[in-house]
C-alpha positions as CSV (number, residue, x, y, z in Angstrom):
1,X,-11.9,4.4,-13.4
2,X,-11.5,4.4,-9.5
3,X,-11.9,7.2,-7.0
4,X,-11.4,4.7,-4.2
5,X,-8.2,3.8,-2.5
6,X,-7.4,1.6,1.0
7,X,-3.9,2.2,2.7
8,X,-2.1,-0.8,4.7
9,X,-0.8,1.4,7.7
10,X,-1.3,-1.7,10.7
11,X,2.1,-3.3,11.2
12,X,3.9,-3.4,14.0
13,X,6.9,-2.0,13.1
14,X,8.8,-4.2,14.9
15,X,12.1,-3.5,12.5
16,X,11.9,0.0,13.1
17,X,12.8,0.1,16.5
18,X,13.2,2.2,18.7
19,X,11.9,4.8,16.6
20,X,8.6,2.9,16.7
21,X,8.8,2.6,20.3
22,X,6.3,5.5,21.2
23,X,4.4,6.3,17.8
24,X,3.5,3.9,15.1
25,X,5.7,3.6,11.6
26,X,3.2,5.5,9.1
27,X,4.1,8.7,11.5
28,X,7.9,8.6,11.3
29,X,8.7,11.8,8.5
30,X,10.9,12.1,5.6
31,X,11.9,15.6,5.3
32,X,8.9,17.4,6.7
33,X,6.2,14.7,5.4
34,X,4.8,11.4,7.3
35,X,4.7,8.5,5.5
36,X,0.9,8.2,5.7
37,X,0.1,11.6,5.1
38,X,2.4,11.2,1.8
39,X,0.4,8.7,0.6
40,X,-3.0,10.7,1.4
41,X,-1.5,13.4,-0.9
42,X,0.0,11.7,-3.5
43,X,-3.8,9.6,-4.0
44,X,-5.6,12.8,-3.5
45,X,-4.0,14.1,-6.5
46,X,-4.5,11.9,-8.5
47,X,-8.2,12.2,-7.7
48,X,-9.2,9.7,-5.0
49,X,-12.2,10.3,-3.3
50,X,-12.4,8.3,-0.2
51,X,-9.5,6.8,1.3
52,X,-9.9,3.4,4.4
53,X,-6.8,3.4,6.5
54,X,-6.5,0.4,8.6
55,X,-4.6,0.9,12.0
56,X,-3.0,-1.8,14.3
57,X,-0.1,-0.4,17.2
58,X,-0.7,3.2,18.6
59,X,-3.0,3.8,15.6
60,X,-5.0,6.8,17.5
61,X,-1.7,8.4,16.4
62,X,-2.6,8.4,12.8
63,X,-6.1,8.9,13.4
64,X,-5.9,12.6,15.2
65,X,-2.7,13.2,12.4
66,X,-5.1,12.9,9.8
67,X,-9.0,13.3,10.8
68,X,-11.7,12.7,8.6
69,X,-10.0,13.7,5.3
70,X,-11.7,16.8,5.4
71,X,-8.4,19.5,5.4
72,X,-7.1,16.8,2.2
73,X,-10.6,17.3,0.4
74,X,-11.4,13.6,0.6
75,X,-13.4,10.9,3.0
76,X,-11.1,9.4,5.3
77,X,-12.6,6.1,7.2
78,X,-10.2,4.6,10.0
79,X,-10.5,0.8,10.1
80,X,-8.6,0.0,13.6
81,X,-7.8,-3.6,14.3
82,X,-6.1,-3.2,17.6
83,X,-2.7,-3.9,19.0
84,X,-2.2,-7.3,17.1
85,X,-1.8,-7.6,13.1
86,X,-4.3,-9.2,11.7
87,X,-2.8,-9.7,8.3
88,X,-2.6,-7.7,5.5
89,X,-5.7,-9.6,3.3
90,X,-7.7,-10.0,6.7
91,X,-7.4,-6.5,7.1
92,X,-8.5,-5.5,3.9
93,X,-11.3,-8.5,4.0
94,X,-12.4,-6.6,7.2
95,X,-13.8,-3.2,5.6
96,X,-14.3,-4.8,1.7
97,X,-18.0,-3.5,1.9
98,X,-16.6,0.4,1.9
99,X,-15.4,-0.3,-1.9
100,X,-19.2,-1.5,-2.7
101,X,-18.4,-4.2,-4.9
102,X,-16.0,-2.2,-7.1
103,X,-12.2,-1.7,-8.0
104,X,-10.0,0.0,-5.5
105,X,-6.2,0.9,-5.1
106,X,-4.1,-1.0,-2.2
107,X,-1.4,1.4,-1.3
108,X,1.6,0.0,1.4
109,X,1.8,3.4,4.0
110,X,5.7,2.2,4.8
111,X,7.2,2.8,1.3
112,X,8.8,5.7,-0.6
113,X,8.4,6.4,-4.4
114,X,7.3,9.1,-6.6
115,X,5.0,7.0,-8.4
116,X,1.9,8.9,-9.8
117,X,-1.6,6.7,-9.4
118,X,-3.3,8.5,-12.6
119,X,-2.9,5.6,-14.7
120,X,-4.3,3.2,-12.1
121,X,-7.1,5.4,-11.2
122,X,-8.2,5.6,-15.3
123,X,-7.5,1.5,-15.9
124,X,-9.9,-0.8,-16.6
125,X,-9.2,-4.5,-15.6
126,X,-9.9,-7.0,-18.0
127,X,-13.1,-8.9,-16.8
128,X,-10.9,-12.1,-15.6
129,X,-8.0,-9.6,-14.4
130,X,-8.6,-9.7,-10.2
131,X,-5.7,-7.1,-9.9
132,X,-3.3,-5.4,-10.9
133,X,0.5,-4.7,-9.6
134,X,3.0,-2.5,-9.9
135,X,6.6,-3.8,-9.7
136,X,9.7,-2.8,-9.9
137,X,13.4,-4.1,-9.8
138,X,14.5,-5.4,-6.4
139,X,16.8,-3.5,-4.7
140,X,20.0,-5.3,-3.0
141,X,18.0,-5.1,0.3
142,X,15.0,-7.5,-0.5
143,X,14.1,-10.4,-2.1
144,X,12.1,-11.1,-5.7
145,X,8.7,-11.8,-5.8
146,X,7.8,-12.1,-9.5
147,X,8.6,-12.0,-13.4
148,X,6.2,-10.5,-15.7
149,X,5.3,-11.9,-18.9
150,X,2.6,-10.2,-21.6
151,X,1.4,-7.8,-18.9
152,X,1.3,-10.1,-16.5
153,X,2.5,-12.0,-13.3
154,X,3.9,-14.7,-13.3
155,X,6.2,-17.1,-10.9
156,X,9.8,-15.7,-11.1
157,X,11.9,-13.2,-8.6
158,X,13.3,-10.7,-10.9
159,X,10.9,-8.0,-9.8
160,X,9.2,-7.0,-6.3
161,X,5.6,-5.8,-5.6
162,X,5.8,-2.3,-4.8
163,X,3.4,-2.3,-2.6
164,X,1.0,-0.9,-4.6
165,X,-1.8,-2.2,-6.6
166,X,-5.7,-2.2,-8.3
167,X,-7.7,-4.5,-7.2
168,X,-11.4,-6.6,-7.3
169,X,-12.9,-7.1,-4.1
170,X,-13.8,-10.7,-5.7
171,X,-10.0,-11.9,-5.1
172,X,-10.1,-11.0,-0.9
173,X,-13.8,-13.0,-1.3
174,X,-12.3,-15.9,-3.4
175,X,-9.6,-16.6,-0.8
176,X,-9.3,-16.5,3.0
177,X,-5.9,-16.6,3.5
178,X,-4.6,-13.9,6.7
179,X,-1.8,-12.7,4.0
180,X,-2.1,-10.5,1.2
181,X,1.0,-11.9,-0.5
182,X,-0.1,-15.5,0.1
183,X,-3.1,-15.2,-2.2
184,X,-1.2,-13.0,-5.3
185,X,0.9,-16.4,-5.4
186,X,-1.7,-18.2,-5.6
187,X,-4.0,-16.4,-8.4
188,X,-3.4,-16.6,-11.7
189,X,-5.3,-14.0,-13.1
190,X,-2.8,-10.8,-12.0
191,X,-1.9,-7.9,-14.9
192,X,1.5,-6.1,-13.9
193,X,3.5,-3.3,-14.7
194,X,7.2,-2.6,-14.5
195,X,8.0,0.4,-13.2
196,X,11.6,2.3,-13.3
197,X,11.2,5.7,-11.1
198,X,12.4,6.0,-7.4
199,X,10.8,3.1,-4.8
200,X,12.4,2.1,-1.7
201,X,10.6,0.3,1.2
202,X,10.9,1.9,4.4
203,X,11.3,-1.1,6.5
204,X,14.4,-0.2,9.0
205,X,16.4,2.5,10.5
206,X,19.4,2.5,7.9
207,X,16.8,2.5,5.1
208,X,14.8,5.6,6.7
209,X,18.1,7.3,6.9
210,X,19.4,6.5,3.5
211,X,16.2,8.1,2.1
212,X,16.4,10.9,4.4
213,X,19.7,11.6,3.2
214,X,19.0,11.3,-0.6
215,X,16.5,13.6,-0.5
216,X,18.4,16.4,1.4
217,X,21.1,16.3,-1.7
């Protein structure tokens, strides 16, 4: 079991403009929620402890939005990397000694989904499993990234990575590569799931909207 979670808020958001032009992606809201401050919830109910939250573009924004954690009931630590992405793995590299040696949850701050994190919160890897990931069918908008076979990943693009995931601080340790994608291709050693409820990633304007506008029906 994990009480332990790290949320990937530090892209530029580059696609989003020029909503992104003054505050960064994680801040823009669907219906009266932030992204970011979705994803706090949603963890803290599940029963994360202590959340890392790594910044990039206008990231004091998200910092005063959300504090130290304290009005969610949780540990919040910022991990600010400045104006210029580092890469997802790097940034997650970065703070690995806050998850002291042991398994943590990698949530993407610029998706949508009513997915509930009990069941990766209570999993136990399998001693060779590095991480696990959920996926689920790719919508029109995006391309594949894998299949899954017997639990697990493997090459294929019927299914894309949600965005969310369990993982050993051993896999950002065993590779150094600046991308967090680049290194699930290259491990063998992944467990994934399938799942079928509501995901969408939030990566442009006419996305935003169409999720805006679903929820309001």
């Amino acid at each position: 079991m994990t009480d332990q979670a790290m949320i990937l808020a530090a892209g530029r958001g580059k696609r989003m403009m020029p909503l992104t032009r003054d505050i960064p992606k994680p801040m823009l809201r669907i219906g009266n929620m932030t992204l970011i401050e979705d994803k706090i919830i949603r963890l803290s109910e599940a029963g994360i402890k202590k959340i890392v939250i790594n910044t990039g573009y206008l990231g004091s924004y998200i910092h005063e939005h959300v504090g130290d954690g304290s009005k969610y009931g949780i540990e919040i630590i910022i991990s600010d990397e400045g104006d210029m992405p580092n890469g997802t793995a790097n940034g997650i590299r970065n703070i690995i000694h806050e998850f002291n040696e042991k398994p943590f949850i990698v949530v993407n701050a610029d998706i949508w989904t009513n997915y509930l994190f009990i069941d990766l919160l209570n999993m136990k890897l399998k001693k060779k499993t590095l991480a696990h990931l959920v996926l689920t069918t790719k919508p029109e908008y995006l391309s594949g990234d894998f299949n899954i076979e017997n639990d697990e990943k493997i090459k294929g693009d019927d299914y894309i990575y949600t965005g969310i995931g369990l993982y050993r601080p051993e896999l950002f340790l065993n590779y150094m590569d600046k991308e967090l994608g680049t290194i699930l291709r290259k491990e063998i050693n992944i467990g994934a799931e399938l799942y079928k409820g509501l995901w969408d990633d939030v990566g442009t304007p006419d996305r935003l909207n169409m999720i805006r506008k679903r929820i309001s029906l």
